[in-house]
N, C-alpha and C positions, 0 to 999 in steps of 0.2 A: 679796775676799769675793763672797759669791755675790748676784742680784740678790733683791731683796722688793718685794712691791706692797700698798700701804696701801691702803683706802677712804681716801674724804674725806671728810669728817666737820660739819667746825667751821671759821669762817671764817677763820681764820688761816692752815689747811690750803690752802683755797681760794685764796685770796689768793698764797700760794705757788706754787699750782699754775698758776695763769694767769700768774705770773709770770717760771715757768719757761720760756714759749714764747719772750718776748720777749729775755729772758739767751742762748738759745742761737742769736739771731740776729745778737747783736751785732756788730756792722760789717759787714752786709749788706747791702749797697748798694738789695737787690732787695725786701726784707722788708720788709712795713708791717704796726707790731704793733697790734693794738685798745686802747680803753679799756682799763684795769683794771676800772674799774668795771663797766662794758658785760657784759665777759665776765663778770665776778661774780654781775651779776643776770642775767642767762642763767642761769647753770648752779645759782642758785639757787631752791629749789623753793617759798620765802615769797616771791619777786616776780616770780619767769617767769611769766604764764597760763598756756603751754604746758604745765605741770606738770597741770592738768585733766584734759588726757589724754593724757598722756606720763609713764612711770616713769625714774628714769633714776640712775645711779651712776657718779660717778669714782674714779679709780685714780691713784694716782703712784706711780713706782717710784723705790729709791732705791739706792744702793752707796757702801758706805762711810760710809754717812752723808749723800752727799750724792744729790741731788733728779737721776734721768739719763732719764724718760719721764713723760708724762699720758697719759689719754686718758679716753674718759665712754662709756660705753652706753647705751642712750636705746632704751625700744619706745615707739613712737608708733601708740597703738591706734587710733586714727581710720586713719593711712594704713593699718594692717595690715586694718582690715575694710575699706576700702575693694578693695585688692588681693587679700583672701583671704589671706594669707602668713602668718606666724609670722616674722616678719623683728625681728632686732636691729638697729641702726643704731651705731655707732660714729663718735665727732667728736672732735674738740677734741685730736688726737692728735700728740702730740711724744715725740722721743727722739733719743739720741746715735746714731750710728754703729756699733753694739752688737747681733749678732744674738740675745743671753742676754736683752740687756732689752727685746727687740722682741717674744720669745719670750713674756717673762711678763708684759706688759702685755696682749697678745692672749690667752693663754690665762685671766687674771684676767676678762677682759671677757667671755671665751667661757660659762666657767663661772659668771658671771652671770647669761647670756641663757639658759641650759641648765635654772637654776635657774629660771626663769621660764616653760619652755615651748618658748623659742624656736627653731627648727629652723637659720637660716639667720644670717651675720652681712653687711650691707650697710656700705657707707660711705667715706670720711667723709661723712657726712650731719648735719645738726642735728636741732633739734628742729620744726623747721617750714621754708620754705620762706625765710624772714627769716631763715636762721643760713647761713651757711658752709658750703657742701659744695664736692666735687670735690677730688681730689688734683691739685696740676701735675703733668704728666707731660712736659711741652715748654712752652718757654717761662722759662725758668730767671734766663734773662741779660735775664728785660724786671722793669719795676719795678710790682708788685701794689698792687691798690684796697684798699680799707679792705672792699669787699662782695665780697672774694676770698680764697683761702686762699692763703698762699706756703709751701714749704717743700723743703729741701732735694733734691738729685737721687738722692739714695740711697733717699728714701721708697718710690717703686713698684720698687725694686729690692727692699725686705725684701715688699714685697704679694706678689710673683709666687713670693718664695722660701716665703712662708706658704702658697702654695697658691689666694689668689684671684682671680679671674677678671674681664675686663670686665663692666660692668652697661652702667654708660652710659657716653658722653661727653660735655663741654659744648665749645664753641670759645668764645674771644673776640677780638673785633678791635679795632685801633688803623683810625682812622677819620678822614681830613683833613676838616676842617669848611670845605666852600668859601666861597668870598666871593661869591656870586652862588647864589641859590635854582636847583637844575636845573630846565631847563626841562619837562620831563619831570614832573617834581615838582609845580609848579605848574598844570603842566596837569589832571594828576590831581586833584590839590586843588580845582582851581576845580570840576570836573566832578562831585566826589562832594558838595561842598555844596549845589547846585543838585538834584540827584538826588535825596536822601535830606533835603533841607532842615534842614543842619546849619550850624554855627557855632562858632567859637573862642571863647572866653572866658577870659579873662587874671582871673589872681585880684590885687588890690591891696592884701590886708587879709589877713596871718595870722589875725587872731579869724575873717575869714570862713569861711575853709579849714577852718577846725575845727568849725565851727558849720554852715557849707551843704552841705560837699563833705566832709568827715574821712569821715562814716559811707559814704557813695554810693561814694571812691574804692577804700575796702577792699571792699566788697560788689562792685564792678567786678572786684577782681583775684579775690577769689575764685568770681567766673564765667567768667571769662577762663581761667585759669591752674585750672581745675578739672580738665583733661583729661593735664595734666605730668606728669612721673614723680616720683612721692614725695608729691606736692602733697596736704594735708591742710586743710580750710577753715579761714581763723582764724576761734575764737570772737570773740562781744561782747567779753569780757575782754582779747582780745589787740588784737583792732581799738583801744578805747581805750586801750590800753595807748603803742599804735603811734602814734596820735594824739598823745597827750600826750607823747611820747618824740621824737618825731622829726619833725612839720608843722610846728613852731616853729624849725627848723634851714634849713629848705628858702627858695634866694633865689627870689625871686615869680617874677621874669621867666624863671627858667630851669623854669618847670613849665606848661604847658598843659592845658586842658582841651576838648573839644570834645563838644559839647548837640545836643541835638535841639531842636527847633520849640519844645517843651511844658520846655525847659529841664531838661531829665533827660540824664546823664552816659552818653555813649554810647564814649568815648578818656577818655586819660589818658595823657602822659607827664610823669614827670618825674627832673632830671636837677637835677648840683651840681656848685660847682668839685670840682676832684679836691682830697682829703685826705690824698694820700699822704705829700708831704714833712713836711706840716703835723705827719703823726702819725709821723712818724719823728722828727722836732727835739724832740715831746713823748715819746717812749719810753714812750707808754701810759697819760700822768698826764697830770689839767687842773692839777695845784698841783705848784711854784710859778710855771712859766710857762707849761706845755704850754696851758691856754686861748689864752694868747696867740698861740700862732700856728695854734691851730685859726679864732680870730675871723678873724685875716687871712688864711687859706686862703678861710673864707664869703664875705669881703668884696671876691673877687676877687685873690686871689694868684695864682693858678693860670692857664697857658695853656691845662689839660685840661679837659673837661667829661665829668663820671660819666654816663652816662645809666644811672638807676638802674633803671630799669621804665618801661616802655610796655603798658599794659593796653587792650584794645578789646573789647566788645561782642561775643557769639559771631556775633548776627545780624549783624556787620556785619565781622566777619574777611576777610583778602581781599576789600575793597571797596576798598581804598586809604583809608582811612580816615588810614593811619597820617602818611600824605603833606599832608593835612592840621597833622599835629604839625609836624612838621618844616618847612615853612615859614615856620610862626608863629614856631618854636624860632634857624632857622638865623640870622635877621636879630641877637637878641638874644646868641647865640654869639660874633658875630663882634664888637659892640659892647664885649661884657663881655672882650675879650680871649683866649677861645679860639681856639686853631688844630686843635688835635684831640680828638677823642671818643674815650673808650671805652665798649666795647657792654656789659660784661661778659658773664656766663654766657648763653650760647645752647646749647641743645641741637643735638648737630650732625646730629638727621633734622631739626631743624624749621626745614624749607625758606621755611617761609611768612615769618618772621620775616626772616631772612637775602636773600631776596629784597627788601627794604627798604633794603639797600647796594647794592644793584647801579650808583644813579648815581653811589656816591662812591668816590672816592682811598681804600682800605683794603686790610689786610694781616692775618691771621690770623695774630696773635703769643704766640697763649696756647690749649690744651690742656689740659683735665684730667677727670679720672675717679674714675666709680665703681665698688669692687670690690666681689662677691661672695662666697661661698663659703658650702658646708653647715656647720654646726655638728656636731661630732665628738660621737656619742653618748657619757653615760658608759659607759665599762669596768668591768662587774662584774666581780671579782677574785670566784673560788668557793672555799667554804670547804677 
């Protein structure tokens, strides 16, 4: 039979749909599936913020009856007036090995964005800068973070047969956590606290975080990270959102902050054991034991450490600021039982960042991208 692609609708649909990612990875050693839940409220439009100012629709395709592609469409009017564009964004996208149903999930999502205005299709992208983008394009045989997309090597084989093109790329590296601060490192550090009369600050208290530092560390990333590709500032709504969702997950010692003189948030890293195995043993469920070994992943199961985000100040970019982080960080790395880091997504022009590894034992073991392409006007058929 031939393929069909449904909206989705109603949570039952949904719940199917995010479920479908995780069934077609089964026994992949490499794949780390999300929450069910997580991805639920994501893509739902009563509990995302993002919905404020993001429109957005999913698709599943089916044959036979049975469930063989997802994928969602999402305009996100805030990046499009930022950029000027009429851009659709495309995510959450999964399918069989099937050019028929690669076909009509894309065309379903096209003629969505078509219907809306939209000239251009981008992605995978999310709905903010907090969701999943990048397809792997390399890196297949390494094992993905829970803040990464994984999927199959056939993916950017059906992108380049559809027609679309490089946008961006991001790299990421696997990264050996030394047993001694570089010296180099430290030098730096000691130089720019003296300079700019800064200081480390260790937080000891979730209620603090949430109450001193919740609102200042979002407001940080969305000055930092204001100049990235896609980058859309999160609202009030989504900052507490973010807050309440995820500051309570975070182990203390593996997050740093560093102040100015007057005590105002000038850095910001932070970083968590990895949760990869953790969410593989749970197959995307806290019940009936997936918590349990999410708790022992937080509680230090893990020899990896995520380093989730590093936000700094524009005025003080390239200052060495960031060397500051990591000195405070590296001591507690080695305590808690890591041996290596990953970076996650790095844009591979932004040199500044990546210059930040230079003193360490690392290997760029992951690649992936964003495609483009125009949206095909419709065809009037004349009477």
């Amino acid at each position: 039979m031939s393929v069909y692609v449904h909206p989705i609708h109603s949570t039952d649909q949904l719940e199917q749909y995010v479920k479908f990612g995780i069934d077609l990875y089964k026994g992949n050693d490499c794949y780390v599936p999300p929450l069910v839940r997580d991805d639920m409220a994501t893509l739902n439009p009563d509990v995302n913020p993002a919905f404020e100012f993001c429109r957005a629709q999913s698709f599943m395709a089916f044959r036979n009856g049975e469930p063989v592609g997802t994928i969602t469409a999402i305009i996100n009017e805030a990046a499009n007036a930022k950029s000027g564009r009429a851009d659709l964004r495309f995510g959450f996208v999964e399918f069989i090995d099937d050019a028929e149903v690669v076909d009509a999930l894309f065309a379903a999502v096209e003629e969505w964005g078509r219907s809306q205005g939209m000239t251009h299709i981008i992605g995978p992208m999310g709905f903010s800068d907090m969701d999943h983008e990048g397809m792997l394009i390399d890196g297949f045989d390494q094992v993905g973070t829970m803040a990464t997309i994984y999927n199959h090597p056939y993916y950017p084989e059906h992108m380049q047969r559809l027609g679309f093109e490089k946008e961006v790329d991001w790299v990421e590296y696997r990264i050996t956590v030394p047993e001694q601060i570089p010296e180099r490192y430290q030098r730096v550090a000691d130089l720019v606290a003296r300079k700019f009369g800064l200081k480390v600050h260790k937080i000891t208290s979730r209620s603090k975080v949430k109450e001193q530092y919740g609102q200042a560390i979002f407001d940080l990333i969305n000055e930092s990270y204001a100049g990235l590709y896609g980058y859309s500032p999160l609202t009030p709504r989504q900052i507490n959102y973010y807050i309440d969702e995820y500051i309570g997950m975070l182990r203390l010692e593996d997050v740093c902050l560093v102040v100015d003189s007057d005590d105002r948030l000038v850095a910001v890293g932070i970083s968590m054991p990895s949760m990869s195995r953790a969410l593989q043993k749970s197959r995307g469920r806290l019940w009936p034991t997936g918590w349990f070994h999410l708790l022992k992943a937080l509680k230090g199961g893990s020899d990896v450490v995520d380093l989730l985000l590093v936000a700094v100040k524009p005025e003080y970019q390239g200052k060495g600021v960031n060397a500051m982080l990591f000195c405070d960080l590296i001591p507690h790395y080695r305590a808690n039982g890591y041996r290596e880091a990953e970076s996650n997504l790095e844009l591979e022009g932004n040199e500044s960042v990546q210059k930040q590894w230079e003193a360490f034992e690392r290997r760029l073991h992951r690649r992936r991208r964003a495609y483009r392409k125009p949206i095909a006007p419709q065809v009037k058929v004349l009477p």
